[in-house]
N, C-alpha and C positions, 0 to 999 in steps of 0.2 A: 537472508536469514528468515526462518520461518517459525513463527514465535504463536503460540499458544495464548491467550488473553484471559482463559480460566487456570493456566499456571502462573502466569505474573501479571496477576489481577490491573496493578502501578501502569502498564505501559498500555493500557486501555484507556485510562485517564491521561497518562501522557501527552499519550496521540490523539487524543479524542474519539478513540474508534470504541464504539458502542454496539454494532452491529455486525454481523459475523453475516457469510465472507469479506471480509475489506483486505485488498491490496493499496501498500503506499509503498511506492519506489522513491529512491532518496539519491540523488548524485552529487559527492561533495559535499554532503553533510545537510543538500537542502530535496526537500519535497519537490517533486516533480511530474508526479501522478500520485491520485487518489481517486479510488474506487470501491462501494460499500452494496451491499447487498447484492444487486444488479452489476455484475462485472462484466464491460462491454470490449472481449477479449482482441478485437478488430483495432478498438482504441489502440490496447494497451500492447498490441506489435507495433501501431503506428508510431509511438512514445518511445518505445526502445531499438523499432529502428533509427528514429533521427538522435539518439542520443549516442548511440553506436559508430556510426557513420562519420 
């Protein structure tokens, strides 16, 4: 899902994300990557291929 943080201002404080870009992948309901300003995209195939897999 990809969710806008100046339309629902709430899930910026939710999450804690304060700085745009940020990616948080969630599996089963928990965090399992987080990534803010600096998005290190080599990570974040390494992350979803072992969760894939």
């Amino acid at each position: 899902m990809v969710v806008s943080t100046e339309k629902i201002p709430t899930l910026s404080g939710e999450y804690l994300v304060f700085t745009a870009p940020a990616i948080l992948l969630f599996m089963d309901g928990k965090e399992v990557f987080r990534q803010a300003r600096f998005v290190s995209f080599d990570e974040l195939e390494r992350v979803l291929t072992s969760i894939t897999c």
